[in-house]
SEZA-648702 format. One record per atom (N, C-alpha, C): residue number from 1; atom name; x, y, z. Coordinates in steps of 0.02 Angstrom, whole numbers, plus 50000, padded with zeros to 5 digits. Layout:
+-----+------+-------+-------+-------+
|   n | atom |    px |    py |    pz |
+-----+------+-------+-------+-------+
| NUM |   CA |     X |     Y |     Z |
...
+-----+------+-------+-------+-------+
This chain:
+-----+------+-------+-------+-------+
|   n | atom |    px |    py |    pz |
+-----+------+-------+-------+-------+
|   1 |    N | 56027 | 53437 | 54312 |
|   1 |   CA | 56025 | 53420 | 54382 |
|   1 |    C | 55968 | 53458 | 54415 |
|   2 |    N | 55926 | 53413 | 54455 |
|   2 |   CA | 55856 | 53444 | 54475 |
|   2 |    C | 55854 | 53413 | 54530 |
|   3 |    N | 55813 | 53451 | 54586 |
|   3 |   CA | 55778 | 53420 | 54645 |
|   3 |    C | 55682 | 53406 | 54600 |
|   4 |    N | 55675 | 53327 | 54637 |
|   4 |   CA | 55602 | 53348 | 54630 |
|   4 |    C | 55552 | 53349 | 54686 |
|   5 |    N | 55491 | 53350 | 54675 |
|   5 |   CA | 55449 | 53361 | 54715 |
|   5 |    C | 55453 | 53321 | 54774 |
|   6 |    N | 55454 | 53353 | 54856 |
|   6 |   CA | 55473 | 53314 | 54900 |
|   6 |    C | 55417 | 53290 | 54936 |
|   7 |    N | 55423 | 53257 | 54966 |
|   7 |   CA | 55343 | 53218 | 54995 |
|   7 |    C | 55356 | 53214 | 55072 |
|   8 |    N | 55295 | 53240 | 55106 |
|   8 |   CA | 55306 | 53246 | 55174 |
|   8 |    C | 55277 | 53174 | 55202 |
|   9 |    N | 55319 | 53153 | 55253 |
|   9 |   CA | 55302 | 53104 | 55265 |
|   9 |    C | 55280 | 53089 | 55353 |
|  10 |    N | 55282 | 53159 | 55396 |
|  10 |   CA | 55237 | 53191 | 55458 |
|  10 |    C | 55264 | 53247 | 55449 |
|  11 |    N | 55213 | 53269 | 55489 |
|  11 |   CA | 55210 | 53335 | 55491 |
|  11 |    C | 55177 | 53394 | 55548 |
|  12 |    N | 55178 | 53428 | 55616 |
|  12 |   CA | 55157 | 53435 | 55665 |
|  12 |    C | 55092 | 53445 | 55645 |
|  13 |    N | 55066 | 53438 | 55699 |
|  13 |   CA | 54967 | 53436 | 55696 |
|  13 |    C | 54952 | 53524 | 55716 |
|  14 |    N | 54986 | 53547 | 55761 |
|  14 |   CA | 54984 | 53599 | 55779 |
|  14 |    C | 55011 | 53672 | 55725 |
|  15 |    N | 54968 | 53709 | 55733 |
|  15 |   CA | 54999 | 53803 | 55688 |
|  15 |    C | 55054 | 53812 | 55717 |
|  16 |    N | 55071 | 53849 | 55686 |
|  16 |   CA | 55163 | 53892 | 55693 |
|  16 |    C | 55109 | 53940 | 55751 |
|  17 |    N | 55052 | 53961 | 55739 |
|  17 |   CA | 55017 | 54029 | 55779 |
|  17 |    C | 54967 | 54005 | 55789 |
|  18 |    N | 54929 | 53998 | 55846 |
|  18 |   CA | 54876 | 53985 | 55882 |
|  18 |    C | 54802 | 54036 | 55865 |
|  19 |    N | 54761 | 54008 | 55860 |
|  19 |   CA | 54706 | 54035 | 55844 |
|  19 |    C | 54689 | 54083 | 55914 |
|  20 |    N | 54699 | 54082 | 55985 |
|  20 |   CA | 54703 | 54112 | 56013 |
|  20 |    C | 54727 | 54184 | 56012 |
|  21 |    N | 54793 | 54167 | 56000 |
|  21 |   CA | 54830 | 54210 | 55983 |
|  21 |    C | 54822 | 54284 | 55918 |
|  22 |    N | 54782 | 54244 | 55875 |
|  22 |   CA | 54751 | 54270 | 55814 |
|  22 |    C | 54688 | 54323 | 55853 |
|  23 |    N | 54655 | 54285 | 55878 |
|  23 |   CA | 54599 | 54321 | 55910 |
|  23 |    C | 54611 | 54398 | 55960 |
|  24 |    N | 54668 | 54368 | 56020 |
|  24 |   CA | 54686 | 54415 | 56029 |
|  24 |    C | 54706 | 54470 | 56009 |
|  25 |    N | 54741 | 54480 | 55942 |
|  25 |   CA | 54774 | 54518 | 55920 |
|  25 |    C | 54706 | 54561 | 55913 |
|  26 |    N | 54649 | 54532 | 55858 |
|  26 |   CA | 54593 | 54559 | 55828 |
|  26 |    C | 54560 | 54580 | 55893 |
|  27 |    N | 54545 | 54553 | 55951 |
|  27 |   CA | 54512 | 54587 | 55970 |
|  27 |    C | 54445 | 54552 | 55971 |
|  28 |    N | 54438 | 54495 | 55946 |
|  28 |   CA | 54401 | 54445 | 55965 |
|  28 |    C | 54357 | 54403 | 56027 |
|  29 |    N | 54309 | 54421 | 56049 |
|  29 |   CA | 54310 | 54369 | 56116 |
|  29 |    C | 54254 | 54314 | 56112 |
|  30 |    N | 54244 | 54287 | 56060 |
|  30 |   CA | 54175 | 54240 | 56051 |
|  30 |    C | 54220 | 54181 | 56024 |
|  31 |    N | 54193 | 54111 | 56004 |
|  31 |   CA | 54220 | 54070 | 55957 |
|  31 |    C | 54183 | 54063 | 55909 |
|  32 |    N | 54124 | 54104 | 55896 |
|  32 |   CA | 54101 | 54098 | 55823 |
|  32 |    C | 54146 | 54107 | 55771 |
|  33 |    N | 54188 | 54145 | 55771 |
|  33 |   CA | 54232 | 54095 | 55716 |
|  33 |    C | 54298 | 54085 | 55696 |
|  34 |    N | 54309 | 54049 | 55759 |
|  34 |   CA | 54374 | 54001 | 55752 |
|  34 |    C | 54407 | 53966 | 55703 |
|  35 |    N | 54324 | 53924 | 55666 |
|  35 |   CA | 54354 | 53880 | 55622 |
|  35 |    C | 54370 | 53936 | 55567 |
|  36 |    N | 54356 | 53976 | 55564 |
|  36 |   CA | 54361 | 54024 | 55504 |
|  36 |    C | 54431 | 54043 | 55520 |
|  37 |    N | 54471 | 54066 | 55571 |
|  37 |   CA | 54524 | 54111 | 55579 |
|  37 |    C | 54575 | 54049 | 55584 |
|  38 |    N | 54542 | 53961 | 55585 |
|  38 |   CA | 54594 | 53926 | 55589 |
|  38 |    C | 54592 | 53919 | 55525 |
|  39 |    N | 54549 | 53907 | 55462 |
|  39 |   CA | 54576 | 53921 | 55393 |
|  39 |    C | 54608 | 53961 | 55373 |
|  40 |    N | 54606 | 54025 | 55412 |
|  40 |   CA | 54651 | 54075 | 55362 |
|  40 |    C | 54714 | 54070 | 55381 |
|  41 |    N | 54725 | 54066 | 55454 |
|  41 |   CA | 54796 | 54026 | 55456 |
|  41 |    C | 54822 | 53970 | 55449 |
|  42 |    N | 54806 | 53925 | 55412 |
|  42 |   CA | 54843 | 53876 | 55373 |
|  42 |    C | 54818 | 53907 | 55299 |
|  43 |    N | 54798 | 53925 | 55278 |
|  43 |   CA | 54797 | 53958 | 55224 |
|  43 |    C | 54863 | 54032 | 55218 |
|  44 |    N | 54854 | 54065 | 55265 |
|  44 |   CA | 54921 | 54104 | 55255 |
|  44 |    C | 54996 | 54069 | 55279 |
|  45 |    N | 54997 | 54023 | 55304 |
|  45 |   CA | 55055 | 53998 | 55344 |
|  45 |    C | 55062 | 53964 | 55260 |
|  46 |    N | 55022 | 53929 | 55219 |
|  46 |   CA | 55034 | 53917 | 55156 |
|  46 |    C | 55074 | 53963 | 55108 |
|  47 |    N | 55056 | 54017 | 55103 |
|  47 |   CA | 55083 | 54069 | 55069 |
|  47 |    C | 55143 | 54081 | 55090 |
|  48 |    N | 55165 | 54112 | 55156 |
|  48 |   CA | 55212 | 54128 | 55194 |
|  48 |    C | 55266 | 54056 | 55170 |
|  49 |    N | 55251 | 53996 | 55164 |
|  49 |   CA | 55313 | 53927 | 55148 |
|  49 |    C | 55316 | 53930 | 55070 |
|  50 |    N | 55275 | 53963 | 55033 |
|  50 |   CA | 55279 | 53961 | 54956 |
|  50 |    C | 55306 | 54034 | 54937 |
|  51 |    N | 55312 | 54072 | 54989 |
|  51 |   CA | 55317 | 54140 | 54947 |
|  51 |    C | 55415 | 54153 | 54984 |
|  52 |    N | 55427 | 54103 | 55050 |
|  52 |   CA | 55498 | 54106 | 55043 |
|  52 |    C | 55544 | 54060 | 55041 |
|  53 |    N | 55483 | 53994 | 55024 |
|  53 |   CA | 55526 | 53947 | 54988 |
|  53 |    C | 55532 | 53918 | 55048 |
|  54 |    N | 55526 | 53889 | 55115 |
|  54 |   CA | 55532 | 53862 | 55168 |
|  54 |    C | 55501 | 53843 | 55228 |
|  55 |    N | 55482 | 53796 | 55260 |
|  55 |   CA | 55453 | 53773 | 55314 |
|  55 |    C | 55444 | 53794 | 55358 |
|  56 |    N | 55376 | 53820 | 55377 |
|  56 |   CA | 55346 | 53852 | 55443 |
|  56 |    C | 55345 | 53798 | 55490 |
|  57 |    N | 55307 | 53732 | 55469 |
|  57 |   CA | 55290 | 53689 | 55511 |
|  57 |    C | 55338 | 53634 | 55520 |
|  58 |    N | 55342 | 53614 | 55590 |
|  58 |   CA | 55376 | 53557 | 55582 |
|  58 |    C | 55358 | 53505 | 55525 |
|  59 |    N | 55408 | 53483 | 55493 |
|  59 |   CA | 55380 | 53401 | 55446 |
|  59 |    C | 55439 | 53377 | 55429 |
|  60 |    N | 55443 | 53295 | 55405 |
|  60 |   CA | 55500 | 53266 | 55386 |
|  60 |    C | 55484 | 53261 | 55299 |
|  61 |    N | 55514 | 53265 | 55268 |
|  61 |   CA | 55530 | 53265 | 55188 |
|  61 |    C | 55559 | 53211 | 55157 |
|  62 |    N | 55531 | 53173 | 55120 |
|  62 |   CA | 55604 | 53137 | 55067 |
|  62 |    C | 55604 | 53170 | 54999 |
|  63 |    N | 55641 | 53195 | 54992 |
|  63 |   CA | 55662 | 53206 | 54933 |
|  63 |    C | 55726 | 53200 | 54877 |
|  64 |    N | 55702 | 53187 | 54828 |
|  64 |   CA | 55758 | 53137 | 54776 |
|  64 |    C | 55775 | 53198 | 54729 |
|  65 |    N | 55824 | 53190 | 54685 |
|  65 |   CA | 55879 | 53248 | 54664 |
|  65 |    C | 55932 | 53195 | 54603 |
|  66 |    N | 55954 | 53240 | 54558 |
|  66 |   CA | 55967 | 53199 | 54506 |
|  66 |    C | 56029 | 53157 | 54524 |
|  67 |    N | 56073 | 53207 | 54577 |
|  67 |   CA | 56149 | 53194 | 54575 |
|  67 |    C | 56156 | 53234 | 54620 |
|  68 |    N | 56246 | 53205 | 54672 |
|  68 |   CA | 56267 | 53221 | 54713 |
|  68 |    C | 56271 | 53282 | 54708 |
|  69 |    N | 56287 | 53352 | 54665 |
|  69 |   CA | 56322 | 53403 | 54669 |
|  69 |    C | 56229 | 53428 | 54672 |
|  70 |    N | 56166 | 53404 | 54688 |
|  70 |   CA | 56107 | 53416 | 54717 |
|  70 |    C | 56103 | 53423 | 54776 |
|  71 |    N | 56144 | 53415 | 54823 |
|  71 |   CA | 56157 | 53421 | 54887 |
|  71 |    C | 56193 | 53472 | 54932 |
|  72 |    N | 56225 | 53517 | 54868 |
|  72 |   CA | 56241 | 53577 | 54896 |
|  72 |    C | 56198 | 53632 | 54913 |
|  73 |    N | 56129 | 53621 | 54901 |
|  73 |   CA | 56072 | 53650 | 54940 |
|  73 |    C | 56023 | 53602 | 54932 |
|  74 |    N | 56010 | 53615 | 54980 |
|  74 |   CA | 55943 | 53585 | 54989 |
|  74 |    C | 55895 | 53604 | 54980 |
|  75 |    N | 55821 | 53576 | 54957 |
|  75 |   CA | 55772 | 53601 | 54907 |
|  75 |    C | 55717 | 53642 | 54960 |
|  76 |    N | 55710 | 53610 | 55051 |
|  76 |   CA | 55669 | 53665 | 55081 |
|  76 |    C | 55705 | 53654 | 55144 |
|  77 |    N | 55695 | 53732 | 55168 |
|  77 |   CA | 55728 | 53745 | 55243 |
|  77 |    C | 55688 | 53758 | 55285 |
|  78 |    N | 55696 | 53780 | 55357 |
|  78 |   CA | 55786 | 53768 | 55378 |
|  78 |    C | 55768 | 53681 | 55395 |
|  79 |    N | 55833 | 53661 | 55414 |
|  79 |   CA | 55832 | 53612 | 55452 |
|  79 |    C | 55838 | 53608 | 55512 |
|  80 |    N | 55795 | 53564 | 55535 |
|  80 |   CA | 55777 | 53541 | 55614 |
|  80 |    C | 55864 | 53541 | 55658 |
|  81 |    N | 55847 | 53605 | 55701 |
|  81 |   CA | 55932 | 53587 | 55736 |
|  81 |    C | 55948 | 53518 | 55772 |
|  82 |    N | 56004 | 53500 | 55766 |
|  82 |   CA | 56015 | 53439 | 55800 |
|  82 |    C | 55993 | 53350 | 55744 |
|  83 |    N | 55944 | 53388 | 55713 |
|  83 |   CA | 55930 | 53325 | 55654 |
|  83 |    C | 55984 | 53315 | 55615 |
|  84 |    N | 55992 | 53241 | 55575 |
|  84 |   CA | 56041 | 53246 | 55542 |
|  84 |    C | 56009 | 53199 | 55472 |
|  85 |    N | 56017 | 53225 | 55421 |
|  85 |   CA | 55955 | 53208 | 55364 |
|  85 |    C | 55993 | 53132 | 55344 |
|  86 |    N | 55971 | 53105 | 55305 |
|  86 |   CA | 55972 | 53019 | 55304 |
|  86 |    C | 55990 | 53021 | 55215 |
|  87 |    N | 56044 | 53002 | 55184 |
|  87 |   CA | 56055 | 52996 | 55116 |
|  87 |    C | 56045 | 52930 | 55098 |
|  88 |    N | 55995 | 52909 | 55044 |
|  88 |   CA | 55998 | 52859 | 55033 |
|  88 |    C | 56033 | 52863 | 54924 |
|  89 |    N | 56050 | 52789 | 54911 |
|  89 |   CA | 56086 | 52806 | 54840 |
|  89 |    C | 56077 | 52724 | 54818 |
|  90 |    N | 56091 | 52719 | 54759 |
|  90 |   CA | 56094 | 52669 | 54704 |
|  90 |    C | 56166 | 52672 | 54701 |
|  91 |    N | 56192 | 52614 | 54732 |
|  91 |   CA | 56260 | 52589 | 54717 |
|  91 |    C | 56268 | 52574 | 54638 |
|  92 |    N | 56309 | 52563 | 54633 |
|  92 |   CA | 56344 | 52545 | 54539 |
|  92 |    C | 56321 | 52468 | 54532 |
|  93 |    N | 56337 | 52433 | 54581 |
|  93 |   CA | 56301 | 52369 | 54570 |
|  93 |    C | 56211 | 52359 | 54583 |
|  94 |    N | 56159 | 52421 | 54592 |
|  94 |   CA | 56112 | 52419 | 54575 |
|  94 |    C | 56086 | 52401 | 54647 |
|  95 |    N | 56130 | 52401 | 54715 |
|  95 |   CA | 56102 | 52365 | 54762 |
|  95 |    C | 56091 | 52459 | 54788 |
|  96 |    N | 56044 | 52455 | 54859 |
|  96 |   CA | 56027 | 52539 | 54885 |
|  96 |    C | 56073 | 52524 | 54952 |
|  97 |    N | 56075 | 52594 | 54959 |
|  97 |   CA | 56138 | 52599 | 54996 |
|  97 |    C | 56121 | 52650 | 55036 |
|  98 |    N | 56113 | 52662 | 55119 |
|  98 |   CA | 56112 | 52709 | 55156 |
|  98 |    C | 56184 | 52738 | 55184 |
|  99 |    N | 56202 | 52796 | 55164 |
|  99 |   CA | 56256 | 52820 | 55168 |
|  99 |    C | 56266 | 52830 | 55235 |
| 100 |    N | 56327 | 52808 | 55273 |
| 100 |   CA | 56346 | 52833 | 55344 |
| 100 |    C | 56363 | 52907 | 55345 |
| 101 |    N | 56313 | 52928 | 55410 |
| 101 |   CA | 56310 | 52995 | 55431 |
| 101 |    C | 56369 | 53014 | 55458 |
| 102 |    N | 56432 | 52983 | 55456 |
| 102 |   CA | 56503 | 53018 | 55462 |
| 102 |    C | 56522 | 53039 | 55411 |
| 103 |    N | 56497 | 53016 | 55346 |
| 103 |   CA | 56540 | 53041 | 55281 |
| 103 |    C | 56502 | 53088 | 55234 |
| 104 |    N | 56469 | 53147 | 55288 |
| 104 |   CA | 56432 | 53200 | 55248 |
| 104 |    C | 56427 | 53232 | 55309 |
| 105 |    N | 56430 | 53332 | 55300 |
| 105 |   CA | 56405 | 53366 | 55356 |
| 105 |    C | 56333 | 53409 | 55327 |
| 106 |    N | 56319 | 53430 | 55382 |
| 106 |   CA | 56276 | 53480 | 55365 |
| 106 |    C | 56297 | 53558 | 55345 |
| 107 |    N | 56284 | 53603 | 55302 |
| 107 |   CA | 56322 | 53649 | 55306 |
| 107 |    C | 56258 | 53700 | 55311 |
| 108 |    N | 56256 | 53770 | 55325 |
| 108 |   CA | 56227 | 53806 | 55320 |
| 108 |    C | 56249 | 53901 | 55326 |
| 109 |    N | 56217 | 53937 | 55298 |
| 109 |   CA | 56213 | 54011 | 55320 |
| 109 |    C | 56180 | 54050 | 55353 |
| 110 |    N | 56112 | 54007 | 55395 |
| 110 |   CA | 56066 | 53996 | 55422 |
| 110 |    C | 55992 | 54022 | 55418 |
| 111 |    N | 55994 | 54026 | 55330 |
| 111 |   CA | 55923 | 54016 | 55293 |
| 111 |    C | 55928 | 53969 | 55241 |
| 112 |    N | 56001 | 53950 | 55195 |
| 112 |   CA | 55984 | 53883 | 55154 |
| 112 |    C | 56039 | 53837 | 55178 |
| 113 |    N | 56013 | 53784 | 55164 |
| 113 |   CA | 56065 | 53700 | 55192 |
| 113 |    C | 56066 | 53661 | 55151 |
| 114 |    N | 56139 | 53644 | 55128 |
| 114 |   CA | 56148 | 53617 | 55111 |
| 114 |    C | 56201 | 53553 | 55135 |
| 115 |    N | 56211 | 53471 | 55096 |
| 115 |   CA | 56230 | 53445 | 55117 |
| 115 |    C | 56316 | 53435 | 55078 |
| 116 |    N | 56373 | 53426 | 55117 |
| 116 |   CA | 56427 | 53404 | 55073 |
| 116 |    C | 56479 | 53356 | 55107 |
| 117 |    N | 56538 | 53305 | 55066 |
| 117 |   CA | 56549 | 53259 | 55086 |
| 117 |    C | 56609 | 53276 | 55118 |
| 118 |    N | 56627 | 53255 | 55186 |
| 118 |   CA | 56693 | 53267 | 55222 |
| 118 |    C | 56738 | 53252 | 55181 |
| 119 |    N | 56764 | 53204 | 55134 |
| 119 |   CA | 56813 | 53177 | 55083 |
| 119 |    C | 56770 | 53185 | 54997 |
| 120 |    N | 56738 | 53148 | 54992 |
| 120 |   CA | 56706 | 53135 | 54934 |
| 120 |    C | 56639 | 53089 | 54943 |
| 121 |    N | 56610 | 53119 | 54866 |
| 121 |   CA | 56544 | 53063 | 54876 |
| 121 |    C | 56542 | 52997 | 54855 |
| 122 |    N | 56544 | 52955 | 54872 |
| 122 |   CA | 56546 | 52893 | 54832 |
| 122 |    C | 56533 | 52882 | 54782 |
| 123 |    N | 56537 | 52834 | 54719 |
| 123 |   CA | 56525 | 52820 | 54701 |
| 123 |    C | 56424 | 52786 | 54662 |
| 124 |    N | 56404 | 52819 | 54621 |
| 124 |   CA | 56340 | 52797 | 54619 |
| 124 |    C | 56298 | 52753 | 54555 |
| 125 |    N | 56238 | 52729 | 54546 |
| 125 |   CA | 56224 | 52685 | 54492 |
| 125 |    C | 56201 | 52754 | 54459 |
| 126 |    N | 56235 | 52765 | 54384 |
| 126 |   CA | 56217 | 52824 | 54338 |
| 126 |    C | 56160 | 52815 | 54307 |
| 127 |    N | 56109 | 52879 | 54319 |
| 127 |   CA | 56058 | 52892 | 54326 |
| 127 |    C | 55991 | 52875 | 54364 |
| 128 |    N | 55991 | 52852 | 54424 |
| 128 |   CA | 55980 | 52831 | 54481 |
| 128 |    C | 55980 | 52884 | 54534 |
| 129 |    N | 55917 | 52898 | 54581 |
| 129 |   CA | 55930 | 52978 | 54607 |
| 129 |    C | 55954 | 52960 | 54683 |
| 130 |    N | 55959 | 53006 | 54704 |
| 130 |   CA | 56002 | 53008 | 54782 |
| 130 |    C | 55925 | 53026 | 54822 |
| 131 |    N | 55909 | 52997 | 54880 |
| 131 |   CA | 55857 | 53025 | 54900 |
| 131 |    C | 55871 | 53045 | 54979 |
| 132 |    N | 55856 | 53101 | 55016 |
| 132 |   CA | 55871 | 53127 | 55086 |
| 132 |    C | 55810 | 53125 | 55092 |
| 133 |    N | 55813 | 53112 | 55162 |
| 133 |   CA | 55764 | 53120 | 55212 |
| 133 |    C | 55778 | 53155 | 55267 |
| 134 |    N | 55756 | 53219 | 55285 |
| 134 |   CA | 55775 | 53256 | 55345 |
| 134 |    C | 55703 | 53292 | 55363 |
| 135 |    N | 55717 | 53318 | 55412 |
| 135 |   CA | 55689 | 53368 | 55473 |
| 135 |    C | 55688 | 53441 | 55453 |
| 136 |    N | 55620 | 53471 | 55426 |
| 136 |   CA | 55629 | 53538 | 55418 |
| 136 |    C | 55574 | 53586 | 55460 |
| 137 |    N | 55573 | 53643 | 55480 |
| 137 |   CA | 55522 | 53689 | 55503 |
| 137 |    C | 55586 | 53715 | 55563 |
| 138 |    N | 55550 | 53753 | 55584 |
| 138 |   CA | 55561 | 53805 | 55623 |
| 138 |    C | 55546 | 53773 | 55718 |
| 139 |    N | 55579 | 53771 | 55767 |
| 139 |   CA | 55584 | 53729 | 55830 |
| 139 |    C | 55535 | 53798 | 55850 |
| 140 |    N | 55545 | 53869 | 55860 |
| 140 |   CA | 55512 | 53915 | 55879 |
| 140 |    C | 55508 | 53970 | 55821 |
| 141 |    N | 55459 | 53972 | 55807 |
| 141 |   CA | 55444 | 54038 | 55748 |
| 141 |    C | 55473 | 54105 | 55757 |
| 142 |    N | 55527 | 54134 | 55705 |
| 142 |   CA | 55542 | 54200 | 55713 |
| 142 |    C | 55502 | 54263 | 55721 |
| 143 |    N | 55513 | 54284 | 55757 |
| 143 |   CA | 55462 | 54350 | 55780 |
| 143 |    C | 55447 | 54368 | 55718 |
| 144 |    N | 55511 | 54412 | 55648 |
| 144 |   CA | 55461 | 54419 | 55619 |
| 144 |    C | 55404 | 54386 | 55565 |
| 145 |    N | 55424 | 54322 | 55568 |
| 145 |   CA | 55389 | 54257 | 55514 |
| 145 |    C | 55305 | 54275 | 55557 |
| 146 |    N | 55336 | 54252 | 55615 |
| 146 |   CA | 55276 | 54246 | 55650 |
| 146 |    C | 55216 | 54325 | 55668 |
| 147 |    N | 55239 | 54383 | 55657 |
| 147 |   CA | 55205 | 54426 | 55686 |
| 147 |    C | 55168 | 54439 | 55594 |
| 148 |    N | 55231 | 54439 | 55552 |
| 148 |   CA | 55195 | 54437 | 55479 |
| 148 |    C | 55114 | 54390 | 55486 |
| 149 |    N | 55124 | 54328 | 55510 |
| 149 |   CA | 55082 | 54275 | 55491 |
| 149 |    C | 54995 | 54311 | 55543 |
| 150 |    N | 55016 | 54340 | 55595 |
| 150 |   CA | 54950 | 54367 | 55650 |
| 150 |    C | 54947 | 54420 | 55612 |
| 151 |    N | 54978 | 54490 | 55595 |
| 151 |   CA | 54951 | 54519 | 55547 |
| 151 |    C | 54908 | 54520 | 55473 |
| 152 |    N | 54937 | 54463 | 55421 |
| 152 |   CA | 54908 | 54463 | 55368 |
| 152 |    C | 54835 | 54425 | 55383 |
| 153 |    N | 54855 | 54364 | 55440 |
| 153 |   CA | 54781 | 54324 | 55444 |
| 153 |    C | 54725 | 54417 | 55485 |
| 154 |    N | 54741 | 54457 | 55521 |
| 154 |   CA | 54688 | 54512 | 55547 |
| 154 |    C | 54700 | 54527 | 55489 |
| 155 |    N | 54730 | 54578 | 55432 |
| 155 |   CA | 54689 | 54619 | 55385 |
| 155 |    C | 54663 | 54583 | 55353 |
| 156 |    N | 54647 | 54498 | 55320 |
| 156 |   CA | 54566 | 54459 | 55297 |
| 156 |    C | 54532 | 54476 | 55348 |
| 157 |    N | 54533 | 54443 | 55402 |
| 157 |   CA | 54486 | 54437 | 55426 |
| 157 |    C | 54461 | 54525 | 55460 |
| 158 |    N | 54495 | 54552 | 55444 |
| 158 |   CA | 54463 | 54626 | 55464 |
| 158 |    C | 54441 | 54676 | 55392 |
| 159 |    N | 54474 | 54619 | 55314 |
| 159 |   CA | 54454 | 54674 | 55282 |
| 159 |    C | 54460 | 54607 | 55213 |
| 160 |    N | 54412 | 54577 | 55208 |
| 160 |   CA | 54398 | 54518 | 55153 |
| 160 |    C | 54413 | 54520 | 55097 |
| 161 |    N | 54404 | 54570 | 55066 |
| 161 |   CA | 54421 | 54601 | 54998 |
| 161 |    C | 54508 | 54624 | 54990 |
| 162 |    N | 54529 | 54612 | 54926 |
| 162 |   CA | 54603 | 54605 | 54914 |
| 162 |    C | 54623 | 54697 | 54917 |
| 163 |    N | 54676 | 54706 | 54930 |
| 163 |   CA | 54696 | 54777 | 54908 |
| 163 |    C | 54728 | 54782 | 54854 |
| 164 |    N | 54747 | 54837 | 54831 |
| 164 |   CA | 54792 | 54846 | 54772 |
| 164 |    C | 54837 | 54801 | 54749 |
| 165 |    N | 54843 | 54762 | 54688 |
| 165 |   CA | 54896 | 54718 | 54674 |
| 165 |    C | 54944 | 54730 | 54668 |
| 166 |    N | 54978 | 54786 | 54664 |
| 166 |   CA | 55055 | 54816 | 54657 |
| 166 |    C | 55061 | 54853 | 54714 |
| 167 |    N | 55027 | 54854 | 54779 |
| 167 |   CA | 55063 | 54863 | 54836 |
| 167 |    C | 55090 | 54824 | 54882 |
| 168 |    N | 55141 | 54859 | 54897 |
| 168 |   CA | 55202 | 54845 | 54958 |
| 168 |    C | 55171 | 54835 | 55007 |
| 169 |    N | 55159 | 54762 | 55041 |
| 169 |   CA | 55126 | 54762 | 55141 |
| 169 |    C | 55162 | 54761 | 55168 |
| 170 |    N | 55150 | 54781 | 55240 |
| 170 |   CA | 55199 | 54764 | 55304 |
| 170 |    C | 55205 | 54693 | 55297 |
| 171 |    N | 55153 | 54646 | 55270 |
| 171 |   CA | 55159 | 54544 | 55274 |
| 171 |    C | 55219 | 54565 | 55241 |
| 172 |    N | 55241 | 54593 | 55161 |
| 172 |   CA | 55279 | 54575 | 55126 |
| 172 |    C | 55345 | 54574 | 55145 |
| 173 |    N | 55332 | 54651 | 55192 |
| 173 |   CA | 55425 | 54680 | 55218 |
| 173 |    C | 55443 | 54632 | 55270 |
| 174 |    N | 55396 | 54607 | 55298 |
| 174 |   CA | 55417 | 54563 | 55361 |
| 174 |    C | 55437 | 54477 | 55326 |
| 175 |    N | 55441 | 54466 | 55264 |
| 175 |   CA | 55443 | 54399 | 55247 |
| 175 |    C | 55520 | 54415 | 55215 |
| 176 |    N | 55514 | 54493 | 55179 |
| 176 |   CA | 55579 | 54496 | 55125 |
| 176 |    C | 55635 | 54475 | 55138 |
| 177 |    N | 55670 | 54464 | 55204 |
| 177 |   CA | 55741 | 54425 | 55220 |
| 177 |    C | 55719 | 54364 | 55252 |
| 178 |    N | 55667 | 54313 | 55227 |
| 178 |   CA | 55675 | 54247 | 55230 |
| 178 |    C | 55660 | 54235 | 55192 |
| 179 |    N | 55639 | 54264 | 55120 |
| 179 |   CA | 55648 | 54224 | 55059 |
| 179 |    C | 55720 | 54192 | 55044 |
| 180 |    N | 55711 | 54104 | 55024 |
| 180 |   CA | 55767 | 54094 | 54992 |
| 180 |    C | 55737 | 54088 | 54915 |
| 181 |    N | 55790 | 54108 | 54870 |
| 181 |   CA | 55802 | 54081 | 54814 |
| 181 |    C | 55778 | 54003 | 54781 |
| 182 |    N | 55731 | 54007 | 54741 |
| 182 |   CA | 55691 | 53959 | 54699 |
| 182 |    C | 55709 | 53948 | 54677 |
+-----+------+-------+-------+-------+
């Protein structure tokens, strides 16, 4: 039983952190180079969703999963509050079937989500995957997701070259309780 690769299908146009914002911190007052400090933050806002397993940016996802008992977590978080993700399935007679959003809740601990059935899951065509579609990222960025993300983008851009590979950063300590589990 596996989730696979999920495919975004929008996704906000806008940073979790404003290039403004970036600047300020540094100490910046020119726009010579903006476009530079807007690469490094989508380049670290990259790291920061791969290194805890979860969505900085707003985006919607489909993603398919081998089998129902795939739904007791969900493969990226959090989910969009108030969204309610969309199950689609392969009935036994081979026809697709969008499951009514009364007969599943959302559950959460409020870093992983998963989905489960008020009674049971129906019935499905065996080996045939279940595919959700929901709402993931963050409505307002946690202070510390977000102060991690203005710090690591200033020490590149204040110091280009990598530091020690077996040291501990303040980026790291500030990400360590929103890693979920891979």
């Amino acid at each position: 039983m596996s989730w696979y690769g999920a495919t975004v299908t929008a996704k906000a146009a806008d940073l979790p952190v404003s290039v403004q914002t970036v600047k300020e911190r540094c100490g910046i007052d020119t726009a010579h180079d903006d476009a530079i400090l807007h690469m490094m933050l989508e380049e670290v806002v990259a790291v920061v969703e791969q290194t805890c397993n979860l969505s900085v940016f707003p985006k919607t996802l489909v993603a398919q999963c081998d089998g129902w008992a795939d739904l007791e977590r969900l493969p990226d978080g959090p989910v969009k509050p108030g969204s309610k993700p969309v199950i689609t399935y392969t009935s036994q007679d081979g026809g697709e079937i969008v499951l009514d959003p009364s007969l599943y809740r959302l559950k959460s601990d409020g870093l992983t989500f998963g989905l489960v059935p008020v009674r049971f899951w129906p019935l499905a065509h065996r080996g045939a995957p279940v595919t959700v579609t929901y709402e993931v990222g963050f409505v307002e960025l946690p202070f510390d997701l977000r102060l991690g993300i203005i710090m690591r983008v200033a020490e590149i851009y204040g110091r280009p070259e990598n530091g020690a590979a077996d040291a501990v950063t303040d980026f790291d300590r500030l990400l360590v309780n929103w890693r979920r589990g891979a």
